[in-house]
Every structure is written in C-alpha cells, then in structure tokens.
mmJSON file of the N, C-alpha and C atoms, coordinates in Angstrom:
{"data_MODEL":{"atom_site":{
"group_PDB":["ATOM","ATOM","ATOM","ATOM","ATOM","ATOM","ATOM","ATOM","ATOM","ATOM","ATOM","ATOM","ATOM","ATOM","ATOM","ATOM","ATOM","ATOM","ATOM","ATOM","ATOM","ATOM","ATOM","ATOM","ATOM","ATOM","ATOM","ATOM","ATOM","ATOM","ATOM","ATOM","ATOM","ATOM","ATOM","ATOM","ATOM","ATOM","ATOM","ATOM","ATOM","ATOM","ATOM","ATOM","ATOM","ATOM","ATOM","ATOM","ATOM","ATOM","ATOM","ATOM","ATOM","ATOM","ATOM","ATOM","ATOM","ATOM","ATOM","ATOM","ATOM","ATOM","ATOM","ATOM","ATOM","ATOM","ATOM","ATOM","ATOM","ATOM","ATOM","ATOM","ATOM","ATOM","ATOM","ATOM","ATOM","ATOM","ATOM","ATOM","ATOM","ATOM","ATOM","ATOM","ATOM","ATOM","ATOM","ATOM","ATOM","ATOM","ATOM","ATOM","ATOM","ATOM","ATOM","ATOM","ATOM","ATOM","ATOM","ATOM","ATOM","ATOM","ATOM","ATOM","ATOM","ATOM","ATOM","ATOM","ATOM","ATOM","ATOM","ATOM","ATOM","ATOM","ATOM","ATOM","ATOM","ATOM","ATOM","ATOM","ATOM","ATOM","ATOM","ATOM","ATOM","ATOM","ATOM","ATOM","ATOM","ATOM","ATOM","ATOM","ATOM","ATOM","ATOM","ATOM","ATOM","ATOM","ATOM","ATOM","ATOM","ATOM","ATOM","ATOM","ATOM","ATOM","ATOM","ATOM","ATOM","ATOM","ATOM","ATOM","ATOM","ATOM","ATOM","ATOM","ATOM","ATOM","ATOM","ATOM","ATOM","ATOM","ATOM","ATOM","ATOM","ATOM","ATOM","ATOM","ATOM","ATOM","ATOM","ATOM","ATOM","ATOM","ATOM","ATOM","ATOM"],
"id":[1,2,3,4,5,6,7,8,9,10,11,12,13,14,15,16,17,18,19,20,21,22,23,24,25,26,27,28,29,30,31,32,33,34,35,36,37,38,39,40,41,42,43,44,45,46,47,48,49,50,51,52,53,54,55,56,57,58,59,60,61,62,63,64,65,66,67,68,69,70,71,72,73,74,75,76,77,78,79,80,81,82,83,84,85,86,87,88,89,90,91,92,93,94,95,96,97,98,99,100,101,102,103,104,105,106,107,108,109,110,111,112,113,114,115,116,117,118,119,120,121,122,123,124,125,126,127,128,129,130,131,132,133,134,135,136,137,138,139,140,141,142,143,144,145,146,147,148,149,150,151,152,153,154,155,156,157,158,159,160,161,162,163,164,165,166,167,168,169,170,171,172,173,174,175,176,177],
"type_symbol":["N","C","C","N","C","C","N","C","C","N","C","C","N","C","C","N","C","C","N","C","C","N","C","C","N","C","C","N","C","C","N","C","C","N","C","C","N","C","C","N","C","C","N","C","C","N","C","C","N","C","C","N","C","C","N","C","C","N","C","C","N","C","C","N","C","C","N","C","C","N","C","C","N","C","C","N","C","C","N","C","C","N","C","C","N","C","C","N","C","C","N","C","C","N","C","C","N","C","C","N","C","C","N","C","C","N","C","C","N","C","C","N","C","C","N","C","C","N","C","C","N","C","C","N","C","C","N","C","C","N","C","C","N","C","C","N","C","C","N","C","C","N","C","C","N","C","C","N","C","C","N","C","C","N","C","C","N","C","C","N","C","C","N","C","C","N","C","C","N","C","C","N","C","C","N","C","C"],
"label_atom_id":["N","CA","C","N","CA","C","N","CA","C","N","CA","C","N","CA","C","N","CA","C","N","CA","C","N","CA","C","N","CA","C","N","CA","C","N","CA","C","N","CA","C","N","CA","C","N","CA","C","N","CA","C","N","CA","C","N","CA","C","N","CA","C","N","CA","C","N","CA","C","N","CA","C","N","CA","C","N","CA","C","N","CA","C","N","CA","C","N","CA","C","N","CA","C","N","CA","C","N","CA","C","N","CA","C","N","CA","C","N","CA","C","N","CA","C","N","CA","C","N","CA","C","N","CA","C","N","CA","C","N","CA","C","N","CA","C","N","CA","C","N","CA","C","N","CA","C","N","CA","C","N","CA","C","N","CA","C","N","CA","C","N","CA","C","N","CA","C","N","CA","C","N","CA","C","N","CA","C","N","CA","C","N","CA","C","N","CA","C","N","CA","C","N","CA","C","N","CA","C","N","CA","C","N","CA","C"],
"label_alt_id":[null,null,null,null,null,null,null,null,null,null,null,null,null,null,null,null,null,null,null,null,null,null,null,null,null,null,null,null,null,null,null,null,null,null,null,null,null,null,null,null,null,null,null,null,null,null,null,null,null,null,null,null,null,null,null,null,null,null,null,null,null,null,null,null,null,null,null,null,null,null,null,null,null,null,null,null,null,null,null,null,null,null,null,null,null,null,null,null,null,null,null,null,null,null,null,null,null,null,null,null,null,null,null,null,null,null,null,null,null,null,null,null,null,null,null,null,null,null,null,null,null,null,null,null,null,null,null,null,null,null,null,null,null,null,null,null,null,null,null,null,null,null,null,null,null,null,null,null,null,null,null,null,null,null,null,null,null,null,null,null,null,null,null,null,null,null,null,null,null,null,null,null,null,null,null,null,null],
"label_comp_id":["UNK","UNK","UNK","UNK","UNK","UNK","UNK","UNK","UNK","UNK","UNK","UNK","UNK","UNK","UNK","UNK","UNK","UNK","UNK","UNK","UNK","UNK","UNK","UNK","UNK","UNK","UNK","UNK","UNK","UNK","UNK","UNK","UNK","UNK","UNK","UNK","UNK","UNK","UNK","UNK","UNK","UNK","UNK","UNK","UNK","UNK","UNK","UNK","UNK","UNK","UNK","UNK","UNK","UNK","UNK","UNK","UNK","UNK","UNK","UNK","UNK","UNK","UNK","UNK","UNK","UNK","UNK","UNK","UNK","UNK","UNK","UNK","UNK","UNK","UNK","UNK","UNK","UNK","UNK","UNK","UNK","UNK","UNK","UNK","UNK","UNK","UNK","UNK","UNK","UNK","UNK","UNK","UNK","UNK","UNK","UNK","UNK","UNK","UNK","UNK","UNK","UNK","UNK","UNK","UNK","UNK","UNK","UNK","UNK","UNK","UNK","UNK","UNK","UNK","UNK","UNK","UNK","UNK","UNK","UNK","UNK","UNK","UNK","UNK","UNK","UNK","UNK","UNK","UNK","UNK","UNK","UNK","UNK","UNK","UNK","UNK","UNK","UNK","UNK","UNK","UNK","UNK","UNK","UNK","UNK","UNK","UNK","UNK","UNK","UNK","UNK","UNK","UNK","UNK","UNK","UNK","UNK","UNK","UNK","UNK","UNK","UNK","UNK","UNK","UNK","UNK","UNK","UNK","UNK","UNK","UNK","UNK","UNK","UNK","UNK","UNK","UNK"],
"label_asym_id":["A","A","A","A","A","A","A","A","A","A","A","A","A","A","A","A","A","A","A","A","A","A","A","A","A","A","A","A","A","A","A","A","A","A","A","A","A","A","A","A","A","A","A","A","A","A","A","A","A","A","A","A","A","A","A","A","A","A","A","A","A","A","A","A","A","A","A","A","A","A","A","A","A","A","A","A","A","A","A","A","A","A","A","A","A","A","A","A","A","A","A","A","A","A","A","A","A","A","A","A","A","A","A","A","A","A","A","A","A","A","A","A","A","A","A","A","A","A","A","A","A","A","A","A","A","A","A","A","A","A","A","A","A","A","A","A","A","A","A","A","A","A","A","A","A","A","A","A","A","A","A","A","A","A","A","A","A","A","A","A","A","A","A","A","A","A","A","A","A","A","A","A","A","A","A","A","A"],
"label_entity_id":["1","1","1","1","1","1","1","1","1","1","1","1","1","1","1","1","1","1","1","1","1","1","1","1","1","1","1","1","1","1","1","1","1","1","1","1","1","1","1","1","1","1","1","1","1","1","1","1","1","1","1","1","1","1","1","1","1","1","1","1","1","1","1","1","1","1","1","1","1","1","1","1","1","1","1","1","1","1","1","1","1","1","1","1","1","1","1","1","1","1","1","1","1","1","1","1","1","1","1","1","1","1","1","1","1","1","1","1","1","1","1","1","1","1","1","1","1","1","1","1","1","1","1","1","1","1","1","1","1","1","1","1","1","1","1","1","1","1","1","1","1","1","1","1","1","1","1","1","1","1","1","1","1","1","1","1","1","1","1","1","1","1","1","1","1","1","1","1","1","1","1","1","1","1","1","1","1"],
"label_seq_id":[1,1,1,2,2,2,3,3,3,4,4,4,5,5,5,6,6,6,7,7,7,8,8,8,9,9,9,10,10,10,11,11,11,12,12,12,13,13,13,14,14,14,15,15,15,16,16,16,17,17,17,18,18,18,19,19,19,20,20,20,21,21,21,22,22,22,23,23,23,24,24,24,25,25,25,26,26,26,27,27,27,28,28,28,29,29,29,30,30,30,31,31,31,32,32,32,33,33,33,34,34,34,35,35,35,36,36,36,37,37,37,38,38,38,39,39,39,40,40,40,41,41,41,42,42,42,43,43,43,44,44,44,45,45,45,46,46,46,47,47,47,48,48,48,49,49,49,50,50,50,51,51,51,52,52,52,53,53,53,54,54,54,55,55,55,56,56,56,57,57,57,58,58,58,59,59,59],
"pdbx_PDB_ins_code":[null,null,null,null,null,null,null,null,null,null,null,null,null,null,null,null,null,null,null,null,null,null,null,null,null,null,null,null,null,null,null,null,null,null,null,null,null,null,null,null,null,null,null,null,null,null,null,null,null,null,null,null,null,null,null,null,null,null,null,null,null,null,null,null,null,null,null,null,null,null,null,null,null,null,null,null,null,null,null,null,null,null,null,null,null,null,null,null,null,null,null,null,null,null,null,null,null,null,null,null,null,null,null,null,null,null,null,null,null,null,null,null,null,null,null,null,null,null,null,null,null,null,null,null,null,null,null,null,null,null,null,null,null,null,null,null,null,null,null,null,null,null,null,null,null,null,null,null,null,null,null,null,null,null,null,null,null,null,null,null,null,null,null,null,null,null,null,null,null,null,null,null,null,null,null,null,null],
"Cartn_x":[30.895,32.279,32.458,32.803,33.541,34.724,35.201,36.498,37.026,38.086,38.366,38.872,38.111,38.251,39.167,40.121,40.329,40.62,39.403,38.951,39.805,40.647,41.535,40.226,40.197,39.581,41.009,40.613,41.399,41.411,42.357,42.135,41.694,42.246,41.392,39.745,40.022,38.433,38.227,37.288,37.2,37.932,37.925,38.111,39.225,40.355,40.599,40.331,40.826,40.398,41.725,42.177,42.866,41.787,42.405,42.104,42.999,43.714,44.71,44.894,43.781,44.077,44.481,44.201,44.562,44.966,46.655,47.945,47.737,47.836,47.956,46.118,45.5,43.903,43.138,43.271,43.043,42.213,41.788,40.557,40.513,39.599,39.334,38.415,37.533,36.473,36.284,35.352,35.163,34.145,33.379,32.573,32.201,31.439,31.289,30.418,29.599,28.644,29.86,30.715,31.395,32.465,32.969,34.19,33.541,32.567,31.741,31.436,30.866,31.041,32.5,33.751,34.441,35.376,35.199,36.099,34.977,33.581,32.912,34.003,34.211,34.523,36.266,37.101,38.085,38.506,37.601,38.27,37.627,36.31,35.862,36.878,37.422,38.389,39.845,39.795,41.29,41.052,39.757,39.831,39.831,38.754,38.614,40.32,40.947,42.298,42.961,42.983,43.486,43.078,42.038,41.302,41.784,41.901,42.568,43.925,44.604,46.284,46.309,47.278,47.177,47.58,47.336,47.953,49.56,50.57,51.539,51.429,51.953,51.736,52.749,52.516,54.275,54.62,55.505,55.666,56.771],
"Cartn_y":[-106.616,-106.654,-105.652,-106.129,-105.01,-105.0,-103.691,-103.532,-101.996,-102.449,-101.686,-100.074,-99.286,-97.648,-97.198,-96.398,-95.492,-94.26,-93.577,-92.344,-91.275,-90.248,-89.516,-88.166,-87.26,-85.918,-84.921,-84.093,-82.929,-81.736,-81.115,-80.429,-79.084,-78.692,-77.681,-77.616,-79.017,-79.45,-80.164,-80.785,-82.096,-83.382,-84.437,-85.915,-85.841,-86.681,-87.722,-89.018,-90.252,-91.442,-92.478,-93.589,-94.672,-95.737,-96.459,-98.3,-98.778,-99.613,-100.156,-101.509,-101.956,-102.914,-102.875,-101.416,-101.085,-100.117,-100.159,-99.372,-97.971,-96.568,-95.647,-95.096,-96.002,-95.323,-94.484,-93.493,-92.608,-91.304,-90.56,-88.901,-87.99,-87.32,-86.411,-85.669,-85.017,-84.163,-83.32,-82.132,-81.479,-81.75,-82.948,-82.478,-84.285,-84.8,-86.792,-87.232,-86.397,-87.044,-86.436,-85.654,-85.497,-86.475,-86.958,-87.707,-89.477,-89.641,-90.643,-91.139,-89.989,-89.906,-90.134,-89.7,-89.541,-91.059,-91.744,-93.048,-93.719,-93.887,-95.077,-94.591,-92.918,-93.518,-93.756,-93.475,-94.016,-95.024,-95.705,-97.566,-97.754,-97.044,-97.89,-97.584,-96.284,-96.001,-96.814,-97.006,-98.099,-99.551,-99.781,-101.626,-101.463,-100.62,-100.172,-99.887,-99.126,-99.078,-100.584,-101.251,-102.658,-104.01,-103.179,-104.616,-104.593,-102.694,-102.448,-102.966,-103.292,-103.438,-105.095,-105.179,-106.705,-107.567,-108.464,-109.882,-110.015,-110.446,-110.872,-112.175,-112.408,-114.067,-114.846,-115.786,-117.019,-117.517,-116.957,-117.902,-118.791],
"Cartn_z":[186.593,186.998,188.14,189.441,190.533,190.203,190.331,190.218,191.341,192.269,193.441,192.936,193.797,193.267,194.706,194.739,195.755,195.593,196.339,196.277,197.291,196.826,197.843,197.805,198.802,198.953,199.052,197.653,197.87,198.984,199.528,200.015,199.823,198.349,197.962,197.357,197.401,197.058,195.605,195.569,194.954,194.872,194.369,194.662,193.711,194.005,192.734,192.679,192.07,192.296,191.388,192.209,190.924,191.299,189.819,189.383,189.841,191.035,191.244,190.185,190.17,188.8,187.272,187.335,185.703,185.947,185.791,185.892,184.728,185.905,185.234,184.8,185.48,185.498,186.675,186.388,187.595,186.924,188.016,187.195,188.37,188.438,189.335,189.473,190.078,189.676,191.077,190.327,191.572,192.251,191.923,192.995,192.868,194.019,194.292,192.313,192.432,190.936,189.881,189.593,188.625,188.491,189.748,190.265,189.747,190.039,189.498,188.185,187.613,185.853,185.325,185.862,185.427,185.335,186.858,186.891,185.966,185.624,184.567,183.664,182.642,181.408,181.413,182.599,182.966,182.839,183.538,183.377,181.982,181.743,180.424,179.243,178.908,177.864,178.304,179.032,179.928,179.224,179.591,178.889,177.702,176.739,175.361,174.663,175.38,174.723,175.157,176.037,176.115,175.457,175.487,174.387,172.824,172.189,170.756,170.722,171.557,171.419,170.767,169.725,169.157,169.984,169.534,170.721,169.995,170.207,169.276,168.991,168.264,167.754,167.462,167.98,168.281,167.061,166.316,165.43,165.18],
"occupancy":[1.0,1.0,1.0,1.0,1.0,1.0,1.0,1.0,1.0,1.0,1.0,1.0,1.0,1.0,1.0,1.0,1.0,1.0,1.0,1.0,1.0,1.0,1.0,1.0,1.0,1.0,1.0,1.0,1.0,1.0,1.0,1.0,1.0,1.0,1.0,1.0,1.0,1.0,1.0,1.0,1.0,1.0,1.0,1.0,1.0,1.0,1.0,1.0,1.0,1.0,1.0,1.0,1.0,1.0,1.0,1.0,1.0,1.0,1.0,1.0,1.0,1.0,1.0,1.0,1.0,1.0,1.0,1.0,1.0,1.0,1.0,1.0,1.0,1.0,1.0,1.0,1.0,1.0,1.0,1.0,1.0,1.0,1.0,1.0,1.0,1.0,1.0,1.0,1.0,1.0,1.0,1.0,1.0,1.0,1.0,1.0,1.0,1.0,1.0,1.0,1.0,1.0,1.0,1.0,1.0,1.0,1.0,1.0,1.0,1.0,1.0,1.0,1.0,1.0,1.0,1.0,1.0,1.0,1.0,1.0,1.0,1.0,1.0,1.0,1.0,1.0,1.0,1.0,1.0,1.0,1.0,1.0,1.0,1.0,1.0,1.0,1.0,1.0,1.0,1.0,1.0,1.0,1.0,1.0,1.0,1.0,1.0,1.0,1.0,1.0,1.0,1.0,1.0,1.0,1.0,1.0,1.0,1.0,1.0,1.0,1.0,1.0,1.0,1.0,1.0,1.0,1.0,1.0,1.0,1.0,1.0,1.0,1.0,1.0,1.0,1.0,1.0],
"B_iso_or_equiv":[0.0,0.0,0.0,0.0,0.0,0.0,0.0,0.0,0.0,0.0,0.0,0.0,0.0,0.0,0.0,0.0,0.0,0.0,0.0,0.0,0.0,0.0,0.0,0.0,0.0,0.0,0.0,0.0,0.0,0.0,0.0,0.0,0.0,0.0,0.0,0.0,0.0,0.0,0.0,0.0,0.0,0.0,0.0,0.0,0.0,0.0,0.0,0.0,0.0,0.0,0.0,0.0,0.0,0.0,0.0,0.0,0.0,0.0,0.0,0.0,0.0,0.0,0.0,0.0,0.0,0.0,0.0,0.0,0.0,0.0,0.0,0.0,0.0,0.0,0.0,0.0,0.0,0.0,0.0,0.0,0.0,0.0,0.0,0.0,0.0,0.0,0.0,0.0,0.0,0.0,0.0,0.0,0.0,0.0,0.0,0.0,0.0,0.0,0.0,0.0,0.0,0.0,0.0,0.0,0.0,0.0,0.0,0.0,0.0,0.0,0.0,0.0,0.0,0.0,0.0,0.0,0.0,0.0,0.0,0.0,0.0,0.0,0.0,0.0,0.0,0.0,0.0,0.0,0.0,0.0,0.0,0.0,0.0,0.0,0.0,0.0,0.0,0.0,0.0,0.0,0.0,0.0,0.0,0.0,0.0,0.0,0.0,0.0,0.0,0.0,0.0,0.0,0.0,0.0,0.0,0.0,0.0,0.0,0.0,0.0,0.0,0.0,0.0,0.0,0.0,0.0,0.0,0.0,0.0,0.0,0.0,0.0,0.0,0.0,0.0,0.0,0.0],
"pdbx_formal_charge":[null,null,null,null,null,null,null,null,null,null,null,null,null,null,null,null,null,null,null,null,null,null,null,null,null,null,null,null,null,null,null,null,null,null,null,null,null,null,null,null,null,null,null,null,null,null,null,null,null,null,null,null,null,null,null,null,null,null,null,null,null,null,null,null,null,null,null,null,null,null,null,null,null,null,null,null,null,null,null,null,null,null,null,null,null,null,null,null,null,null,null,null,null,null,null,null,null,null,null,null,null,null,null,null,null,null,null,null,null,null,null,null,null,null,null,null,null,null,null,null,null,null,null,null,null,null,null,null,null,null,null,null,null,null,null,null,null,null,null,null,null,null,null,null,null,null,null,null,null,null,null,null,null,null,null,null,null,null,null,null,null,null,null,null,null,null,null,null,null,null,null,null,null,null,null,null,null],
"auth_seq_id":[1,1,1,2,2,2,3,3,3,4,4,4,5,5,5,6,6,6,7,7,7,8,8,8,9,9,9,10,10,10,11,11,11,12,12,12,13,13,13,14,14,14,15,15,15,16,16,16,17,17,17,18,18,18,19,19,19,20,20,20,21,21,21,22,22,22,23,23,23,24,24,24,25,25,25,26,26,26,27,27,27,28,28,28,29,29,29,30,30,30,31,31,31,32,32,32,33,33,33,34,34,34,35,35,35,36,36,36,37,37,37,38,38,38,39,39,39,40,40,40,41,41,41,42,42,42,43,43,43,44,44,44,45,45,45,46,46,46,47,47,47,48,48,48,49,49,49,50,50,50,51,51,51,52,52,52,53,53,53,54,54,54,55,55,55,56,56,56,57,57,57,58,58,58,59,59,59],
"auth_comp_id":["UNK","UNK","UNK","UNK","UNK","UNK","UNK","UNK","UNK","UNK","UNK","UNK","UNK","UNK","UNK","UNK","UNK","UNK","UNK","UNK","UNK","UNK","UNK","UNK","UNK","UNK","UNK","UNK","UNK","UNK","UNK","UNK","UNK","UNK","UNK","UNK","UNK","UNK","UNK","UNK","UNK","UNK","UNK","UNK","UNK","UNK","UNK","UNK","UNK","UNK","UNK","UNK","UNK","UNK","UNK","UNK","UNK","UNK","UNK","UNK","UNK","UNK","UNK","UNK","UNK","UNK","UNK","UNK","UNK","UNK","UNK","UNK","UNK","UNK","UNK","UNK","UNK","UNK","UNK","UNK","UNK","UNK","UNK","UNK","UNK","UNK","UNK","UNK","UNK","UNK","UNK","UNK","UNK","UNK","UNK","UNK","UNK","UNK","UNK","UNK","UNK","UNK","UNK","UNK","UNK","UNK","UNK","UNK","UNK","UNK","UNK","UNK","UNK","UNK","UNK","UNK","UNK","UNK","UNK","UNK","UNK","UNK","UNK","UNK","UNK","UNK","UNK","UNK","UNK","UNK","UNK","UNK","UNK","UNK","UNK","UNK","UNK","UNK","UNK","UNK","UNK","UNK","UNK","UNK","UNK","UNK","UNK","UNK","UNK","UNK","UNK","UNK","UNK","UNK","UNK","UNK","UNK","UNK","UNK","UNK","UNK","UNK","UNK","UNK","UNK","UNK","UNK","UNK","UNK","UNK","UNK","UNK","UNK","UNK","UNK","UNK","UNK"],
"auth_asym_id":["A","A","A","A","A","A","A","A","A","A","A","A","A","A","A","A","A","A","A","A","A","A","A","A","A","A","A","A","A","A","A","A","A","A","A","A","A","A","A","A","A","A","A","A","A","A","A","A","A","A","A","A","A","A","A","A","A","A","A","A","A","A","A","A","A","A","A","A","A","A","A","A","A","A","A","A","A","A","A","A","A","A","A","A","A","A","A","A","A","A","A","A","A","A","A","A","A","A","A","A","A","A","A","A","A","A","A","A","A","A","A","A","A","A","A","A","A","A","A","A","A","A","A","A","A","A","A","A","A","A","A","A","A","A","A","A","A","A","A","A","A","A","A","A","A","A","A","A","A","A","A","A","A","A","A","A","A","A","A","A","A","A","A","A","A","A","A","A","A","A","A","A","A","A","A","A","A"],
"auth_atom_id":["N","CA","C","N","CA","C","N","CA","C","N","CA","C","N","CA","C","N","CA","C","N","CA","C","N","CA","C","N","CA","C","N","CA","C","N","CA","C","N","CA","C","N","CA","C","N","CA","C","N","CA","C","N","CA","C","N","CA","C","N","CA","C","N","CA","C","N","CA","C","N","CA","C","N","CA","C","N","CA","C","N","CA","C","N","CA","C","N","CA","C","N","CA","C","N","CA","C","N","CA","C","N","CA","C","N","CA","C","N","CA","C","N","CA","C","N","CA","C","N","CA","C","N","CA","C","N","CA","C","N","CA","C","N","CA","C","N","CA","C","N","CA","C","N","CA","C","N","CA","C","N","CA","C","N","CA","C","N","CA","C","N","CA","C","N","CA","C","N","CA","C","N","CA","C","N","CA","C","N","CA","C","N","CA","C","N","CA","C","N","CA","C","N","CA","C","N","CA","C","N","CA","C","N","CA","C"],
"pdbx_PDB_model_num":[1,1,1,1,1,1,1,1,1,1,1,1,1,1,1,1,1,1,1,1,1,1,1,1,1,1,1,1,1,1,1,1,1,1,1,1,1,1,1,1,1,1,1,1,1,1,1,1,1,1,1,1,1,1,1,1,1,1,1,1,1,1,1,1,1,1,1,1,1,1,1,1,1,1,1,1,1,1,1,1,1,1,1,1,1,1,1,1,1,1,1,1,1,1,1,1,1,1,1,1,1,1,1,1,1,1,1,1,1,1,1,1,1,1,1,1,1,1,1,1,1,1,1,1,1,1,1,1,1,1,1,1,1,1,1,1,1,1,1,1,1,1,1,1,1,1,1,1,1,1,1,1,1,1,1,1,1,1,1,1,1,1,1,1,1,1,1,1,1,1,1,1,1,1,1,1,1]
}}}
C-alpha cells in the first residue's frame, strides 16, 4: 500500500510529518530515521484503531 506522507522541516530542528488520508495522523522526530520509525507506527496504530471501531448495523 502507498500512502502520501508530507514531511515539514522544523526550524529548530527535526521533522514533523501528516497522513493527509487519514485525518488527524501526523508525528515528528528529531532526526530523518527517527521521523521514519515514527510515521510506520503512525499510520499503522491509525488503521489498527480504524479497523477496531464497529461497523453499525441497519436494522
């Protein structure tokens, strides 16, 4: 799965980053390999909590 990252550079230093596709998923790190680690478990705890939410059901 690709899914679009945009990466801002702090000015005091280090990255942040959003998921524009998945509202409210965003991280930050200080440094490119921390900033990296950080959006995998980002989006991954993002779908993981979206996938737990029930479906409602029509009745």
């Amino acid at each position: 799965m690709k899914i679009k990252v945009i990466v801002h550079q702090v000015n005091e230093g280090g990255y942040w980053a959003q998921v524009p596709a998945l509202p409210g998923c965003a991280t930050h790190g200080a440094t490119w390999e921390e900033l990296l680690t950080n959006i995998y478990e980002a989006v991954e705890g993002w779908l993981d909590a979206e996938n737990s939410i029930p479906q409602p059901s029509l009745l």
